[in-house]
C-alpha positions in Angstrom: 19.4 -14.6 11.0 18.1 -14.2 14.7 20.9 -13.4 17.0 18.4 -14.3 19.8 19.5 -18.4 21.0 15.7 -19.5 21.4 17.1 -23.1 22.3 15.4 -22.1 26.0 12.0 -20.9 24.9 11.4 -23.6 22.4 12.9 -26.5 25.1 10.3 -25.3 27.0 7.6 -25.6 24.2 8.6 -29.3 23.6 8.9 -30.6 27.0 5.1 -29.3 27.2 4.8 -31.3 24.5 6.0 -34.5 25.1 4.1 -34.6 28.6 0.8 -33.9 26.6 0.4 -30.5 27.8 -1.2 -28.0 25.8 1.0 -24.8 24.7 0.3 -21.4 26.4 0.1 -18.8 23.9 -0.9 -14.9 25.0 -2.1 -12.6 22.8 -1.0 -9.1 24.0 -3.3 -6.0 22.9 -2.8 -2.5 23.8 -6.0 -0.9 22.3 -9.2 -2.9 21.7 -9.3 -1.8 18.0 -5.8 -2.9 17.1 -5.9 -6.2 17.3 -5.0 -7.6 14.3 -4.2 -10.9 14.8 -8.1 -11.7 16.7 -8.8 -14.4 14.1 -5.5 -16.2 14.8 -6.4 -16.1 18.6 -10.2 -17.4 17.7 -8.3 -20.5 15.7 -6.1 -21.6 18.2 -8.3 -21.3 21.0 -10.4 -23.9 19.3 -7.5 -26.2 18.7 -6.5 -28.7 21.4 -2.7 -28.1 21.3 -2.9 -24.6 22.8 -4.5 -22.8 25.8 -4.9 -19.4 24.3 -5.2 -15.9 27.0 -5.9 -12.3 25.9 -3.2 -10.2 27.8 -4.2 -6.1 27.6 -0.9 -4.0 28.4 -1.1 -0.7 29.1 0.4 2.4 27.3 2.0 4.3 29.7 3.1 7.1 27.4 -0.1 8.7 27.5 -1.0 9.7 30.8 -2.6 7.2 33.8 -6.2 8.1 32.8 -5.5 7.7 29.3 -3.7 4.2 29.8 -6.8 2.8 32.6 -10.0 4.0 30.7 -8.5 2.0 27.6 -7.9 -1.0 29.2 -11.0 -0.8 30.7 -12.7 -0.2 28.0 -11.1 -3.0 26.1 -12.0 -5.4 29.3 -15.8 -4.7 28.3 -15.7 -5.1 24.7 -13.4 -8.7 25.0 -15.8 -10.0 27.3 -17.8 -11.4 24.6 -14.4 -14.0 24.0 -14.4 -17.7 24.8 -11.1 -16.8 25.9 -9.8 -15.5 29.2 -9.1 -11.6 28.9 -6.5 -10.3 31.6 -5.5 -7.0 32.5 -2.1 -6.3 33.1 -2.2 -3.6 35.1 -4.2 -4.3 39.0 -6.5 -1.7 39.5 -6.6 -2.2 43.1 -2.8 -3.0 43.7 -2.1 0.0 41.4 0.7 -1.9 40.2 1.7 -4.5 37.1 1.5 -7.9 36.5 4.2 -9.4 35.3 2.7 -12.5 33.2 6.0 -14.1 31.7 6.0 -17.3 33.7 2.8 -18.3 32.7 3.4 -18.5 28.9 5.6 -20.4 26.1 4.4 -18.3 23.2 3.7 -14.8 23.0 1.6 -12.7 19.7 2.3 -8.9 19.9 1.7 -6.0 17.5 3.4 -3.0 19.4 6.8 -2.4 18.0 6.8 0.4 20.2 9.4 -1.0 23.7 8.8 2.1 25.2 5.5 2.4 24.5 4.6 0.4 27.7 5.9 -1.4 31.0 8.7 -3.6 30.9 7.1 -6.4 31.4 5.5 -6.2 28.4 8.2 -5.5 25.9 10.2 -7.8 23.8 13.4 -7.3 25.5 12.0 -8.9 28.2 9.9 -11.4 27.7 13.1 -12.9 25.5 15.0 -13.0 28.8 12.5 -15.3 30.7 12.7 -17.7 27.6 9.4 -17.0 25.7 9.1 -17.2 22.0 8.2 -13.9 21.0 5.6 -13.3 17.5 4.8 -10.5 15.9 1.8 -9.9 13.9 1.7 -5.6 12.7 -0.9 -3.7 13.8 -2.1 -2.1 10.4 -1.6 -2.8 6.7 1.8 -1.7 5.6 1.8 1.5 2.8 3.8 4.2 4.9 7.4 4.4 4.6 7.4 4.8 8.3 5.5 1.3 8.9 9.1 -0.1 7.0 11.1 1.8 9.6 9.0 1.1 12.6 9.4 -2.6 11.2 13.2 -2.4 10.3 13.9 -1.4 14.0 16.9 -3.6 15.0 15.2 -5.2 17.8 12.4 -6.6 15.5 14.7 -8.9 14.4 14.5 -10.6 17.9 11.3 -11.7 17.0 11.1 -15.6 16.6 8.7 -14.4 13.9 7.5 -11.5 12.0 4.3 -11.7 9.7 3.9 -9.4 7.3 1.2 -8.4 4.5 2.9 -8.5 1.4 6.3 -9.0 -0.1 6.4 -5.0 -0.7 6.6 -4.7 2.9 9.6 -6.7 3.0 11.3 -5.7 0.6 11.6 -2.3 2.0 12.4 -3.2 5.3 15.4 -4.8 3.8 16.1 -1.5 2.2 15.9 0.6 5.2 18.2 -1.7 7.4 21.2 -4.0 6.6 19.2 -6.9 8.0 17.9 -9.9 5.7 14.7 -10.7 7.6 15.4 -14.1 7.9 12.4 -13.8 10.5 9.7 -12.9 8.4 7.1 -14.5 6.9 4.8 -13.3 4.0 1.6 -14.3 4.6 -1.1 -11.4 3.7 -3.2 -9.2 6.1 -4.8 -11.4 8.8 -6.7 -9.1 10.0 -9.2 -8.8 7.2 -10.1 -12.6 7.2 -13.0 -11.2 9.3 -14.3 -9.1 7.1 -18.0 -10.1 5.9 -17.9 -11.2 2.0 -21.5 -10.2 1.7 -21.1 -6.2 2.8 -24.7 -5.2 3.2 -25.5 -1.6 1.9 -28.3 0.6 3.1 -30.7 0.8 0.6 -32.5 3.7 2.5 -30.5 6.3 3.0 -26.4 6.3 1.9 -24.0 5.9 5.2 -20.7 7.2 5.2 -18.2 7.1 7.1 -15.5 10.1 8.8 -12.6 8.9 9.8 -9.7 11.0 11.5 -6.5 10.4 12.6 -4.6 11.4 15.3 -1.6 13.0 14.0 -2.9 16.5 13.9 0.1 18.1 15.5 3.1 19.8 13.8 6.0 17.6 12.8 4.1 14.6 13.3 6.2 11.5 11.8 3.0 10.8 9.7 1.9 14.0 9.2 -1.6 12.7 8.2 -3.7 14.6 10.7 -5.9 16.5 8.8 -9.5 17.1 11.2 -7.9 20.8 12.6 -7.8 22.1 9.0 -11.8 20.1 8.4 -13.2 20.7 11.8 -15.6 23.5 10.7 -16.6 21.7 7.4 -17.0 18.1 9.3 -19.6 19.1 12.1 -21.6 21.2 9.5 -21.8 17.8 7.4 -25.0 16.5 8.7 -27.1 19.6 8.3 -25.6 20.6 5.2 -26.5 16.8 4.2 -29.7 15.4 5.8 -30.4 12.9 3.6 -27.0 11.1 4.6 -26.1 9.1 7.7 -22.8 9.6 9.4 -20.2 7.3 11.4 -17.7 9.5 13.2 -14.9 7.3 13.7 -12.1 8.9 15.1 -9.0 7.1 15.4 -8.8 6.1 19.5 -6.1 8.7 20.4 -7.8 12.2 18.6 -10.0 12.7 21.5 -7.6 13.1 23.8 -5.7 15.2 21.8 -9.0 17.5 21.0 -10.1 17.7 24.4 -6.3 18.3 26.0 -7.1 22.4 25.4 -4.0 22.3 23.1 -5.6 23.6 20.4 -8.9 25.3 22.1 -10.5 25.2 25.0 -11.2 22.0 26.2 -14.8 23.3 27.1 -15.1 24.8 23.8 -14.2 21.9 21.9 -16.2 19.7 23.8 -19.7 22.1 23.2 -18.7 21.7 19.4 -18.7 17.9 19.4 -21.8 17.1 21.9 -23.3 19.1 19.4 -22.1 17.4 16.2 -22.6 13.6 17.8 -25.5 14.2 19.1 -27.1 14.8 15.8 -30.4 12.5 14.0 -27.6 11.6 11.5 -24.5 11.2 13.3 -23.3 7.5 14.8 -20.3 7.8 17.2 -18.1 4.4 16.4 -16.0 3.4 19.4 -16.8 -0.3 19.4 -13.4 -1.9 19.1 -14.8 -4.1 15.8 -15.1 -1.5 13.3 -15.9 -4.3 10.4 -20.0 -3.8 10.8 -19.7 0.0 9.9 -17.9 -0.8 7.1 -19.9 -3.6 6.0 -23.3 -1.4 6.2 -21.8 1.8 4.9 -21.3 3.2 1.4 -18.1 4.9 1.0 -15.5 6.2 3.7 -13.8 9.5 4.0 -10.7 9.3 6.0 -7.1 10.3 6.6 -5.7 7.6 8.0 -2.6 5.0 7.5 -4.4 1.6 8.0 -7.7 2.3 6.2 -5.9 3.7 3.4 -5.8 -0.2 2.5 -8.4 -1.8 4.9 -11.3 -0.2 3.0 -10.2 -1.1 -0.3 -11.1 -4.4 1.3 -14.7 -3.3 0.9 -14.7 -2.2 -3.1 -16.2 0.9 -1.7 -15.8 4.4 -3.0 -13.2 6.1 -0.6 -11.8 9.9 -0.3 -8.7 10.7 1.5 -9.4 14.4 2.8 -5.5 15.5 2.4 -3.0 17.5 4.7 -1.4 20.3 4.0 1.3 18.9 5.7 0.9 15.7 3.9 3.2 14.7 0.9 2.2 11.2 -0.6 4.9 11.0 -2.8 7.7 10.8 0.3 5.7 9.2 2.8 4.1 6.4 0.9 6.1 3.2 -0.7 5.1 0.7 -3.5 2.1 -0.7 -2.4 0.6 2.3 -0.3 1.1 4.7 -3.9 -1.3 1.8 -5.7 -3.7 2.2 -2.7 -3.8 5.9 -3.0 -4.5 5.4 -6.7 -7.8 3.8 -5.8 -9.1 6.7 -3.8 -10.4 10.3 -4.5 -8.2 12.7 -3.2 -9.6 15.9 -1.4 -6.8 18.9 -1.2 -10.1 21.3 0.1 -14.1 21.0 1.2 -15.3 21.6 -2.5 -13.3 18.1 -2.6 -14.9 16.5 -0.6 -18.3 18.3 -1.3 -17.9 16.6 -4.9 -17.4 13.3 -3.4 -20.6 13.2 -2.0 -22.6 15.1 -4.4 -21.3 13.0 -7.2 -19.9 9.7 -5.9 -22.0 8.6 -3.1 -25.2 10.5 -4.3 -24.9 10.3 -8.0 -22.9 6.8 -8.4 -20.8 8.5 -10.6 -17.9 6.1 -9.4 -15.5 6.1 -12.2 -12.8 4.2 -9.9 -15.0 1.8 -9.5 -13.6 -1.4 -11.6 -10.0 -0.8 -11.2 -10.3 -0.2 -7.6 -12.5 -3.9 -7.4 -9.6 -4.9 -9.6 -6.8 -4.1 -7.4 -8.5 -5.1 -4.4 -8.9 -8.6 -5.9 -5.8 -8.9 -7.4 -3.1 -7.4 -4.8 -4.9 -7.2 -1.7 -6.9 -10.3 -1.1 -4.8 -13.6 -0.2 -4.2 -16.4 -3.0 -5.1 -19.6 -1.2 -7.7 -18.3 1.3 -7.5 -17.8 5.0 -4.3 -16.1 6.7 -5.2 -16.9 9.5 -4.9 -20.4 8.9 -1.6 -19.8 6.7 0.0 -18.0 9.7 -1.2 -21.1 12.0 0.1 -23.4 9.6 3.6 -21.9 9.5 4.1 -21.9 13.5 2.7 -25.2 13.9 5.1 -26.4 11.1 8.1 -24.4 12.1 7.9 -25.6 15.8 7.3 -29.2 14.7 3.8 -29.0 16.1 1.2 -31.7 14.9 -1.8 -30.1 13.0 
C-alpha cells in the first residue's frame, strides 16, 4: 500500500469537480524523445474534464548547456501540440519555475529525484498535495529498469503503469514492497506506431542506433559505438546501395564530443564526415516512429529498442558489448526479446546481417519474431492509452 495520505491532493481534485472545473493535469518531460505517455496527453487534452499542459524540466546533472539546448530543443519540436508547452527553467530570469500550484494531477517518467531541480521531483510535488503518476520511460527488459522501478520512493506514486506483468513481478522480487500502486496496462507508448509501416521499395534503409553507455562500469554496460566506430562511419561507402539513419541515443554526443575519449576536434572531423554522406540521415527529431515506419531493419544497442522495434516485425541486430552479458542483465521478457534479434559479437556480424538479411531476405527469424510481437507485445483489447485513461478516470471516480 501507499504510505503517502493523498486525502489532500484528491480533495483538491473533487472540489474542482463539484464546481464544474476542469482537472489540471501536467505532463512533465525531460528529453523530447522520451516521452512515452504523448498519446495519453493527446486523449485527455481532447476531453472536457481536464486542461492538459506540457511541463519540460531540466536535467541538471549534465552540465547548464547540456540541460538549456535540450529544453530548447524540445520547445521547438512540441510546438506542433494543441497543448501549451512550458519550460521550466526562465531563460532570462536564469532561474526555475516552480509549477506545483497550478496543477491537481501530475504524469512523469523520470524515476531519477536527482536527476533534476526540486521542484520537479516527486518528493515534492507530494508535499504541495498533487497526485503524482508515473508512466516509464522505455519498455521494461533490463534488470536495472526493475531496480530503477523498485526504488522505495516509487511507491509514492499514486500510480505506476507498467508494460507487462513480467515487469511487475520482478519489481516485487527486487524489493519487499507489493506494488499495490501499479497498474498493468501494456506499453503506451507504441499506440502511435503506424500499423501500415511503409518500406522503401527503392533502395533498403537501415537504421544505427547507439547508446550512450559507452563508459567503463556503466550500470547498463550496453555502450558499444567506441568498439564500432571505425566499422560504422565506413558503412556507407562500403555499402552504397543502402540508406542510413544515424540515430544516436540523445546523450552519446555529448559524451563523444566531451574529448574523453579523443579529441573533441578529432571526433567531430570523423562524424561531419560520416553525416554528411549521400547515404547518411542524421535522426534527431524527438518522434523517431517515421524512421522506423520507412526503414527495413535496425541495428542497435540499446535498452528501449531492444523491444520497441519488435513492434515493427522488422529484421533487427543488436551489435554486442564486450562488456555486455545478456544473461545477468536481462529478465524474463527482455531474454524473449533478445531471442528475436541477430546478435553481432564482431563486424563480420554485422556485415552478415546486411549482406544476407536486409539484402538477401534471408530472414529466418522472421515468423517467430512476427509471432512474438503479436502474441506478447501488442495489447489484448486495443488502445493503452485509453486503458490507462480508463483506469484514472475510474479510480478517481471521474465521469467518462
Amino acid at each position: 500500500m501507499n504510505e503517502v495520505d493523498f486525502s489532500d491532493a484528491l480533495s483538491k481534485i473533487y472540489a474542482r469537480q463539484a464546481r464544474g472545473l476542469k482537472i489540471r493535469i501536467a505532463f512533465f518531460v525531460v528529453y523530447d524523445s522520451v516521452f512515452p505517455s504523448k498519446n495519453v496527453m493527446h486523449m485527455l487534452a481532447d476531453d472536457p474534464l481536464f486542461d492538459v499542459k506540457v511541463i519540460l524540466i531540466p536535467d541538471i546533472l549534465r552540465g547548464s548547456d547540456n540541460m538549456t539546448s535540450q529544453l530548447q530543443k524540445s520547445l521547438a519540436s512540441f510546438s506542433i501540440f494543441s497543448s501549451p508547452v512550458l519550460s521550466g527553467y526562465d531563460f532570462d530570469k536564469n532561474s526555475f519555475i516552480d509549477f506545483s500550484m497550478d496543477f491537481d494531477i501530475v504524469v512523469m517518467s523520470n524515476p531519477y529525484e536527482e536527476m533534476t531541480h526540486e521542484y520537479f521531483r516527486l518528493s515534492y510535488l507530494i508535499k504541495r498535495s498533487v497526485l503524482p503518476i508515473y508512466i516509464h520511460y522505455g519498455f521494461s527488459i533490463f534488470k536495472y529498469d526493475y531496480k530503477v522501478l523498485a526504488q522505495k520512493h516509487m511507491m509514492d506514486f499514486w500510480r505506476i503503469f507498467l508494460d507487462t506483468s513480467d515487469c511487475l513481478d520482478e519489481m516485487r522480487k527486487f524489493s519487499n514492497f507489493n506494488w499495490d500502486n501499479c497498474r498493468t496496462t501494456g506499453y503506451c507508448k507504441m499506440d502511435d506506431l503506424s500499423a501500415g509501416s511503409v518500406q522503401n521499395k527503392d533502395r533498403k534503409c537501415v537504421i544505427i542506433a547507439p547508446h550512450h553507455t559507452i563508459e567503463n562500469n556503466n550500470h547498463l554496460n550496453l555502450g558499444s559505438f567506441l568498439e564500432y566506430f571505425d566499422y560504422y562511419i565506413n558503412l556507407p561507402f562500403r555499402y552504397p546501395s543502402i540508406d542510413f539513419i544515424f540515430r544516436p541515443h540523445p546523450m552519446l554526443m555529448g559524451k563523444l564530443l566531451s574529448g574523453t575519449y579523443a579529441p573533441k576536434e578529432l571526433i567531430s572531423s570523423i562524424l561531419e564526415r560520416f553525416l554528411h554522406h549521400p547515404n547518411v540521415e542524421h535522426s534527431t527529431e524527438s518522434d523517431y516512429f517515421p524512421i522506423f515506419e520507412r526503414s527495413d531493419a535496425m541495428i542497435h544497442d540499446c535498452a528501449s529498442f531492444t523491444a520497441e522495434y519488435l513492434f515493427t516485425g522488422k529484421p533487427v541486430c543488436f551489435a554486442k558489448s564486450v562488456r555486455t552479458n545478456l544473461d545477468e542483465t536481462l529478465g524474463g521478457v527482455g531474454k524473449k526479446c533478445m531471442q528475436q534479434h541477430y546478435i553481432a559479437t564482431s563486424s563480420l556480424d554485422i556485415d552478415f546481417f546486411l549482406n544476407h538479411i536486409v539484402i538477401g531476405g534471408e530472414d529466418p527469424l522472421k515468423s517467430e519474431r512476427e509471432g512474438f510481437a503479436e502474441a506478447q507485445l501488442l495489447p489484448c483489447g486495443g488502445n493503452v492509452s485509453r486503458s490507462v485513461i480508463n483506469i484514472i478516470k475510474d479510480e478517481l471516480s471521474l465521469s467518462h
